[in-house]
N, C-alpha and C positions, 0 to 999 in steps of 0.2 A: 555272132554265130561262128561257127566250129567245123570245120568237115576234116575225118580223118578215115584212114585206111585201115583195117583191121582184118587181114586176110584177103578175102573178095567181095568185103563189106564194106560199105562207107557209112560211116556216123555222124551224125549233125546232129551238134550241140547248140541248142538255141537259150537265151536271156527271155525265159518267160516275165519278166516283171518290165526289162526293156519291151516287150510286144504288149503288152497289159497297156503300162502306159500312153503309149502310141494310139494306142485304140480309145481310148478315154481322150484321149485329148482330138479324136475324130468328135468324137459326141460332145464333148463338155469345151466350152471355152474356159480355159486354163487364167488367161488374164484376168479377165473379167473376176475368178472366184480369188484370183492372189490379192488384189485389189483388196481384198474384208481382212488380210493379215498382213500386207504392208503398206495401208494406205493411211491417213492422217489419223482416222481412229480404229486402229487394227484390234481384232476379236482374236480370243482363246479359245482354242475348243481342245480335247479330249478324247484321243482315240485308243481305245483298246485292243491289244489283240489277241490279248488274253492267252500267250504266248503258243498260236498256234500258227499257220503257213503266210498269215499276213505281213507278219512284221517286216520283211525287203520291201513289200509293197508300198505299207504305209510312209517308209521312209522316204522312196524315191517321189511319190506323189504327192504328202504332205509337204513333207521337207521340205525335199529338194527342188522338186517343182512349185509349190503353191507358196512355198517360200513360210509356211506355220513356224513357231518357237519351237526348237528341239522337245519341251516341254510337252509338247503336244499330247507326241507318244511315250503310251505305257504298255510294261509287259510285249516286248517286240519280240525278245530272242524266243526262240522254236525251240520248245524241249519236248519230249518224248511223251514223258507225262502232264506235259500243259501246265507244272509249276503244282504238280499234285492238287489240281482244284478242276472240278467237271467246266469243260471250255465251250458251255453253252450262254449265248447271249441272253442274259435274261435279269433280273430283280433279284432274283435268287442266286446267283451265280456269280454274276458282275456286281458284289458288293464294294468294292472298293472304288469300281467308277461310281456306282451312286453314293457313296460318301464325299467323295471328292467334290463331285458335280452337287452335292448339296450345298458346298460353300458359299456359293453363287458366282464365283469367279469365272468362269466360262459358260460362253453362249453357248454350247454344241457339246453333247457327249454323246460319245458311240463305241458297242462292243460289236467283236464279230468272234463267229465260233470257230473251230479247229481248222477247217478245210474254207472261213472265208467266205463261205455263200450266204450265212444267216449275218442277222443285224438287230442292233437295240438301237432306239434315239431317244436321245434325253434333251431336253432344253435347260436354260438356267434354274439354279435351285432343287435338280434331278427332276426335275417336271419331265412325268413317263409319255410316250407315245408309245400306243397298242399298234400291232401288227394292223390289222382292219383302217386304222384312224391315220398310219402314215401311208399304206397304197391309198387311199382315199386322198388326201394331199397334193402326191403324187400325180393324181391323176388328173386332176383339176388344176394342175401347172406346169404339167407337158410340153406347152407351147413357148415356154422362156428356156428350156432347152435347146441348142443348135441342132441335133440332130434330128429330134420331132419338127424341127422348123422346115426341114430338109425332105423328111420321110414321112409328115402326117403322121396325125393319132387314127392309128385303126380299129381301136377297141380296147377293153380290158377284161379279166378274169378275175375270180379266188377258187381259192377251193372251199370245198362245201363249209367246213366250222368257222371260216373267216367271217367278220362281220358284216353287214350288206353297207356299209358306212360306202363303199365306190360304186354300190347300185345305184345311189341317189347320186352320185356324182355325173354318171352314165345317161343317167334320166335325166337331169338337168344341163347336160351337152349335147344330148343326143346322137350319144355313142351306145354299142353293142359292148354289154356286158353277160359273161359265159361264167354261172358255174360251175367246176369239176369236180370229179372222185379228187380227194388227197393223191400227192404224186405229182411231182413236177410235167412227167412224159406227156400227161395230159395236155397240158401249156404248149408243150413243144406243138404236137397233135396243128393245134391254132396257131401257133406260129409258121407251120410248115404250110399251112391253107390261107395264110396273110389275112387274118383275122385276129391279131394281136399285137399291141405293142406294148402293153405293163401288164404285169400279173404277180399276185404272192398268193402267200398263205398264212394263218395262223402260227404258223413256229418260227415266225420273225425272217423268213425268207421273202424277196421281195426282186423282183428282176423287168427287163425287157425285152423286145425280140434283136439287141445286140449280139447274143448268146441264148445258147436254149438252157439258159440253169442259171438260177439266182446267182445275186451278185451286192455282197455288200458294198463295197468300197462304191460301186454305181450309185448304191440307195446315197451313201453319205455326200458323194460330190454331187446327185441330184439336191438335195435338203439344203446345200450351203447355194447352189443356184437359184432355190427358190428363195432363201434370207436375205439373197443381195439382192433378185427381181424385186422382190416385193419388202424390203425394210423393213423388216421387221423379224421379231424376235420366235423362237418355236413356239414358245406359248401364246403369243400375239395370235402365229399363222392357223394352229390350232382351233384359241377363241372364234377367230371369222369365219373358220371353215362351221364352228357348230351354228354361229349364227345363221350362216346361210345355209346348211342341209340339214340342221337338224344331227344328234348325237345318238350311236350306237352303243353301248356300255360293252363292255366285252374282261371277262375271264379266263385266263386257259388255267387247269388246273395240274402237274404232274403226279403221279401215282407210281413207285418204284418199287420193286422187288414183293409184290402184291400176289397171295397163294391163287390159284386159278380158279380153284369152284367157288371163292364168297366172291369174287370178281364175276365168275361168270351168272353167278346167280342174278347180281344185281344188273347186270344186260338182260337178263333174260325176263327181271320186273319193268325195266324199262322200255323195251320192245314190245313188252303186253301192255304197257299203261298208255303207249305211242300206237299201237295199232287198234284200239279200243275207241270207237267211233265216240260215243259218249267223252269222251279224254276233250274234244274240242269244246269252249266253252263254259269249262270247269274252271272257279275260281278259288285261289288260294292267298291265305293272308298269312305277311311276315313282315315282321317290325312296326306293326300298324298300316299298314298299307296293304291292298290286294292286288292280286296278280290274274289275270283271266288269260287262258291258253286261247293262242289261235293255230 
């Protein structure tokens, strides 16, 4: 920190990434995850940052802290236009971590987007986890965290299009699980009335009540907590979770630079096919299979 004089001003310069830190290593035991990268059979993982405000972060945490192969990180340095490529966490976007990570050489891959709050997980061989299927994880191994260990699990959320993959989780701990509107504030809303401790959503945002706003680099040092809790690999931790709750299938699809009225048209068939009492119950067949709405 910095404190200077500027007229009849004082300014204080603070190490955001030195205060980041410090705070992760309140919540996360630091040893315990360095343990998976210098210990007698150390793991590779894969972090992207897709050259947006992460890359100080990943350094000092991956690195330097957790002690990973410089190798780790890719795309670190910060440019303006993000290396001319959209710096969204996703399949579509983070093509080159899912090449990489298809090799099989690393257990762990993970992108985040421009400003750092969103996240991808990938396990070996680019094996995808869905937004819905990692807070579902998450949520169901809370308790090998130090700081849940400290502050209790109070509950969880998603927002509305997320899949209910952490309702069954909630159900079966019997914890309170809250739908919301899309929109982080909402989270907060439950966080500020102590009714919260994970929440995401469908656009690969994923957080706790450590802060009121998603948080990748959390999601990622949660995922390697839970790899060394429980031994096993992402697609292992995956397989048992669908053993045991049962599997959500989930799609998001994007849509860009779309004219308005054949856009709106098709909301406006879809809100009558949805408000259409008849609509429940109604079966549809595709691929050879039927589908019955409920």
């Amino acid at each position: 920190m910095e404190v200077a004089g500027v007229g009849n001003m004082v300014v204080e310069v603070v190490d955001s990434v030195n205060d980041y830190t410090e705070l992760m290593k309140e919540i996360f035991d630091f040893q315990y995850i360095r343990e998976m990268f210098t210990g007698p059979k150390p793991i590779r993982i894969l972090v992207n940052s897709m050259h947006g405000v992460t890359g100080p972060y990943v350094k000092r945490v991956f690195l330097d802290e957790l002690g990973a192969d410089p190798s780790t990180a890719i795309n670190m340095d910060i440019l303006e236009d993000f290396g001319g490529r959209h710096p969204d966490p996703n399949l579509t976007y983070a093509t080159d971590l899912v090449e990489m990570m298809s090799k099989g050489d690393h257990a762990l891959g993970c992108a985040f987007d421009g400003d750092g709050d969103r996240n991808m997980v990938l396990g070996q061989n680019a094996f995808f986890v869905t937004p819905g299927d990692s807070l579902a994880v998450l949520a169901n191994n809370l308790e090998c965290i130090p700081y849940f260990q400290r502050t209790g699990v109070k509950g969880y959320a998603r927002s509305m299009p997320t899949t209910g993959a952490v309702d069954r989780v909630a159900k079966m701990n019997g914890k309170q699980c809250y739908e919301t509107p899309t929109g982080w504030k909402f989270f907060g809303n439950l966080m500020d009335d102590g009714r919260l401790s994970l929440c995401g959503e469908e656009s690969f945002g994923t957080g706790s009540d450590h802060i009121r706003e998603k948080d990748g680099i959390w999601t990622i040092l949660a995922w390697l907590t839970i790899m060394k809790h429980r031994r096993a690999s992402v697609r292992q931790i995956m397989m048992d979770h669908w053993f045991t709750f049962g599997r959500n299938f989930f799609t998001r699809y994007d849509y860009e630079n779309c004219e308005s009225e054949p856009a709106n048209k098709m909301m406006a068939g879809l809100e009558s096919f949805i408000a259409n009492p008849s609509t429940i119950g109604q079966t549809f067949s595709s691929g050879g299979k039927s589908y019955t709405v409920k």
